[in-house]
C-alpha positions in Angstrom: 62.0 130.5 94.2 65.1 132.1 92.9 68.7 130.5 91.8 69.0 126.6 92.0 66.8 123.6 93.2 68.8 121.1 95.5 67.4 118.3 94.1 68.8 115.8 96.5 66.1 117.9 98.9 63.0 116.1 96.5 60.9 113.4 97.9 58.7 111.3 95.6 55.4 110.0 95.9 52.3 108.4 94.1 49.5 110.1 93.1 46.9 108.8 95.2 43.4 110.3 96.2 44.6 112.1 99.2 47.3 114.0 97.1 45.0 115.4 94.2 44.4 118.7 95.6 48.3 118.8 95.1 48.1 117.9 91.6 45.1 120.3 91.1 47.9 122.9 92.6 50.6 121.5 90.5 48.8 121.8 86.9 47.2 125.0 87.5 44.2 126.2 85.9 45.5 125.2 82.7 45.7 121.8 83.3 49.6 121.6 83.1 49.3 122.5 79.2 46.2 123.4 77.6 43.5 121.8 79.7 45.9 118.6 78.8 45.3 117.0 82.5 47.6 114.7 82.0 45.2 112.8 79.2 46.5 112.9 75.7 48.0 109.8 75.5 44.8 108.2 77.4 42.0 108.6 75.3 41.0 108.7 71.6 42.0 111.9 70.2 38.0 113.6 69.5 37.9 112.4 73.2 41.0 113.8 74.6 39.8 117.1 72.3 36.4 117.6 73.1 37.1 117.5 77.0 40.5 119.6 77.3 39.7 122.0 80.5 37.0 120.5 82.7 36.3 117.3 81.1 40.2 115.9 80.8 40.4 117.1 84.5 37.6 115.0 85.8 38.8 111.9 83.7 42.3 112.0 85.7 40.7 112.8 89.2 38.8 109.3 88.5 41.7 107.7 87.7 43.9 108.7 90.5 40.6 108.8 92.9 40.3 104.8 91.9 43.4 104.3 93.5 45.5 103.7 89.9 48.3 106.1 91.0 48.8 107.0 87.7 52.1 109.1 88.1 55.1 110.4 90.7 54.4 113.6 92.1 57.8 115.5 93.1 57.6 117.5 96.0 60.1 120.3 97.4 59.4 120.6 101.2 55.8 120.5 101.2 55.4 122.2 97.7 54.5 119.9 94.8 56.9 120.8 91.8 57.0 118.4 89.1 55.2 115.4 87.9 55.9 112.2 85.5 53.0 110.2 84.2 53.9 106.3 84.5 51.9 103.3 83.5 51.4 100.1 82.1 52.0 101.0 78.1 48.5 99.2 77.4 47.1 102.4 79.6 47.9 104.8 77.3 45.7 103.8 74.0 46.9 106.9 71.9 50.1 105.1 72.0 48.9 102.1 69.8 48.0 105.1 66.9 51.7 106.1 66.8 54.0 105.1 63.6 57.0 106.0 65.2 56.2 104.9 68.9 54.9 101.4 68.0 56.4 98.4 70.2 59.9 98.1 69.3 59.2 94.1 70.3 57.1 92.2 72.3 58.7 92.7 76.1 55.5 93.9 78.4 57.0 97.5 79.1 55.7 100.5 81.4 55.7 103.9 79.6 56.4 107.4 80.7 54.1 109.7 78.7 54.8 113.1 80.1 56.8 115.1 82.5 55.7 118.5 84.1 57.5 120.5 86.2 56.6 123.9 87.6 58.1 126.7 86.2 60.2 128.3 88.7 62.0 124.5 88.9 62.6 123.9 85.6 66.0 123.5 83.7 67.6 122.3 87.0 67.6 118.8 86.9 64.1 117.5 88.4 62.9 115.8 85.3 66.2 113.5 85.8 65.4 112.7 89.3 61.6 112.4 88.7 62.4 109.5 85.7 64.4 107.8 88.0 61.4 107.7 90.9 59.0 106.8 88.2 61.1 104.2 87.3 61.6 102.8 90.8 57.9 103.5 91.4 57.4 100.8 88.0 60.0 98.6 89.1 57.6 98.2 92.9 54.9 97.3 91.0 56.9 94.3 88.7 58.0 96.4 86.0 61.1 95.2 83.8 61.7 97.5 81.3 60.0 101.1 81.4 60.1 103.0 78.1 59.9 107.4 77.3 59.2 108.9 74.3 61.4 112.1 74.9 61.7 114.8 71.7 65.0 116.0 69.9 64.9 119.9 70.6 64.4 121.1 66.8 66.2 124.5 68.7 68.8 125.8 71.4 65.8 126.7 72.9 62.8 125.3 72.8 59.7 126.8 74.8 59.0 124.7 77.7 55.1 123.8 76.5 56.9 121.7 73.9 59.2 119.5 75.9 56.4 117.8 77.9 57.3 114.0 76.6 61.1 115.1 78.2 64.1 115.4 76.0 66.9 112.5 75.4 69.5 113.8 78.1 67.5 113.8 80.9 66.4 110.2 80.1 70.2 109.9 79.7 71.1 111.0 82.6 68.4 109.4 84.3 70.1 105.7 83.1 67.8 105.4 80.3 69.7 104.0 76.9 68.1 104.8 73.2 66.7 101.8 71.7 65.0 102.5 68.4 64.7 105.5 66.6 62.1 105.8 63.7 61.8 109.7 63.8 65.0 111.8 63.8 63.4 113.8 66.7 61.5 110.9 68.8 64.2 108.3 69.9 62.1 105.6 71.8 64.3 105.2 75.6 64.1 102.2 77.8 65.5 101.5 81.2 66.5 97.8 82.2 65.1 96.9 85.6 67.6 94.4 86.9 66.2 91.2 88.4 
């Protein structure tokens, strides 16, 4: 698709087992990024290493095939364009590792751990509308504060593979408000569900 996405065309939905042949279409045969499936922040790191391709694959389809909706899957028309992992921050174990992304305090937050969109759509404003879903899709479930870990561009132009936690101003836009920032290029970003 050429020129500009109307974003106020995208509708939102979970990833449940009846939509995984749209993810499958979504991430390609490279998984979204490197045989990546969505898993880097889900497993230990030899595990998340030893089974990118095939092995991180099947770990996701048994996530989202348990019903655990692990993620908002954005759809143009019938077309599935972008994606944004969201879930409880105890899902994602790799977090726990992090330095930088530790808990800022002791609040029970949902994190957003990655955002994919397909190339054609990019750079048009989908990752804005697909934080705000994710958040609403947290907020459903009880959520009260949802968190991202978005990167600083280090450049005026980053390559895309790079940008898959998101970058500060579409969290911005999105409503998100910087919190904590313990890396110059990793604020930690946390929306406020209202009660």
């Amino acid at each position: 698709m050429a020129g500009q996405t109307n974003t106020s065309l995208l509708k939102f939905h979970p990833a449940t087992p009846s939509r995984w042949a749209d993810i499958e279409d979504l991430f390609g045969e490279r998984g979204a990024c490197g045989g990546c499936w969505c898993m880097f922040w889900r497993v230990p790191r030899k595990e998340f290493d030893s089974g990118k391709g095939a092995g991180n694959k099947n770990a996701l389809k048994k996530i989202v095939t348990a019903g655990r909706k692990p993620g908002i899957i954005a759809y143009l028309g019938k077309e599935p364009i972008g994606w944004c992992a969201v879930a409880r921050r105890e899902d994602y174990i790799a977090l726990e590792r992090s330095r930088i992304l530790k808990p800022v305090d002791d609040k029970p937050v949902w994190s957003i751990s990655c955002l994919f969109i397909k190339r054609p759509y990019r750079r048009q404003g989908v990752s804005a509308q697909l934080l705000r879903a994710a958040v609403d899709f947290a907020a459903r479930l009880g959520a009260k504060v949802v968190e991202g870990y978005p990167v600083e561009p280090s450049m005026e132009k980053m390559p895309d593979p790079f940008l898959w936690h998101g970058i500060p101003s579409a969290f911005m836009t999105a409503g998100f408000k910087e919190v904590l920032r313990r890396s110059k290029s990793r604020p930690i970003m946390r929306f406020e569900i209202e009660a």
